[in-house]
N, C-alpha and C positions, 0 to 999 in steps of 0.2 A: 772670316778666315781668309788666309791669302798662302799661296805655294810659295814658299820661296827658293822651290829649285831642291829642298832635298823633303823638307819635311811642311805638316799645314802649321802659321801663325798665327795666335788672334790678334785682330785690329781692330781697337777701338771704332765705334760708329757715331758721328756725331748727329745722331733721328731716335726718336723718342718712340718711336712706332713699330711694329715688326715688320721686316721686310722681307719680301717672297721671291723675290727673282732678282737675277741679275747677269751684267752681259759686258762686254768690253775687254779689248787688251788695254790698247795706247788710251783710252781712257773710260775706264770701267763706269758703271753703272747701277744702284741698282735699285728697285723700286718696291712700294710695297704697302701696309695699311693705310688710310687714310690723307691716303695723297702724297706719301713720303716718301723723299728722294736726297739719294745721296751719290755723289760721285768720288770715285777717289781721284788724290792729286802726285799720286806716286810717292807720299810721306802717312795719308789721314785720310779718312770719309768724310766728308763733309756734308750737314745735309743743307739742301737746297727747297726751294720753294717750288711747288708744281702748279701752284693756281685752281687746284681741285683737291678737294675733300673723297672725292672716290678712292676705292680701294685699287690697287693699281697692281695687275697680277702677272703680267710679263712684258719684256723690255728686251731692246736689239739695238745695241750701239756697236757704230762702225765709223774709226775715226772721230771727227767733233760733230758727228750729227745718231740723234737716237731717236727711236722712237719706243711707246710705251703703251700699251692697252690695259682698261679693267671695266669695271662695272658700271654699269647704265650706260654701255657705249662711248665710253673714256677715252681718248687716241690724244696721247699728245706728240710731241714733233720737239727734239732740241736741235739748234743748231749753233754751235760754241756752246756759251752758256744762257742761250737764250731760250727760253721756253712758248710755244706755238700751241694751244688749243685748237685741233682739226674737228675736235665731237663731242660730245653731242652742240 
C-alpha cells in the first residue's frame, strides 16, 4: 500500500514472501519472511537479495543507508544498494 496524498494505493510487490515491516521516505524499504527484501524506486517494489534465509522483522532506512534486524541475530547494513551482513 502507498499514500498518495489523499487516499491508500495498492502496489504491486515484486517478493514472493510476506513482508512485515517497512521504513523510508526518499527510499523506502521493506522487509520480511525469509530474507526478503524489497525497496521501492518511486514507480515498483522490487525485491532484492539480502544474502540470509532469516526471517527479517524490522528495518530503519534513512536516506541510501538501512538497516534491518530478525532471527537468530540477523543485522544487516545497506548502503546504496549494497547489502553488509554485521551478524551473526
Amino acid at each position: 500500500m502507498r499514500w498518495d496524498g489523499t487516499a491508500w494505493q495498492r502496489v504491486p510487490i515484486d517478493v514472493d514472501a510476506p513482508l512485515l515491516a517497512a521504513s523510508g521516505r526518499e527510499a523506502p524499504v521493506a522487509v520480511g519472511e525469509h530474507g526478503a527484501v524489497a525497496r521501492y524506486d518511486g514507480g515498483r517494489w522490487r525485491g532484492e537479495r539480502s544474502g540470509t534465509s532469516a526471517t527479517l522483522r524490522g528495518v530503519l532506512a534513512q536516506g541510501d543507508t538501512a538497516w534491518a534486524v530478525g532471527d537468530r541475530g540477523t543485522i544487516l547494513r545497506w548502503r546504496a544498494s549494497h547489502v553488509v551482513a554485521e551478524a551473526p
